[in-house]
C-alpha positions, 0 to 999 in steps of 0.5 A: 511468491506464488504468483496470482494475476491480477491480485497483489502479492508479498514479496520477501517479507522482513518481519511478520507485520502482524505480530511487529516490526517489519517491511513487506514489499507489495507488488500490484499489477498495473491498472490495479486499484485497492478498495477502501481500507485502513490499517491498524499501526500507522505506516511508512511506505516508498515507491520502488516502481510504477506510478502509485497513487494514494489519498484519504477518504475524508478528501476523496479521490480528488485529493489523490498524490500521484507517486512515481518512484522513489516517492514516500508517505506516511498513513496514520491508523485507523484513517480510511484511505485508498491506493492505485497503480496507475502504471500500465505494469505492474508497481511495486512498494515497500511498506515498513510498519513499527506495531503490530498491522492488519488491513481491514475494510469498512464496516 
């Protein structure tokens, strides 16, 4: 992966997730925080490191679940949501998607 300070980055994709199944590892730096979006397939996703932190628009940041790693959640499509990195360094993530997937913001 080309590296890019302090934006997030693909590493090693298994799959092109927007044309089907794959896992696409994600690696943020730390303090990062993504803005609002949703995804057009539902999701799967782990934490292999840092401390990672995501919740639902509808509940907003209160209701965030902090994750530490080995921590999973699923994301429905088309549900606008958010996710950080706590972490002072960087978190890693492994998303896993069955359908075809694109991110996109609100309009």
């Amino acid at each position: 992966a080309v590296e890019a300070p302090d934006q997030p980055q693909r590493l090693g994709p298994l799959g092109e997730r927007a044309k089907g199944p794959a896992g696409t590892l994600l690696k943020v730096p730390g303090n990062w925080r993504a803005p609002v979006h949703a995804h057009t397939a539902d999701y799967r996703a782990v934490v292999i490191e840092g401390l990672w932190a995501h919740w639902q628009m509808d509940g907003g940041e209160a209701n965030r679940v902090e994750l530490p790693p080995g921590s999973y959640w699923t994301q429905k499509a088309d549900e606008m949501h958010d996710d950080a990195c706590l972490s002072q360094t960087e978190c890693v993530i492994l998303l896993i998607n069955d359908t075809p997937y694109e991110t996109y913001l609100p309009k």
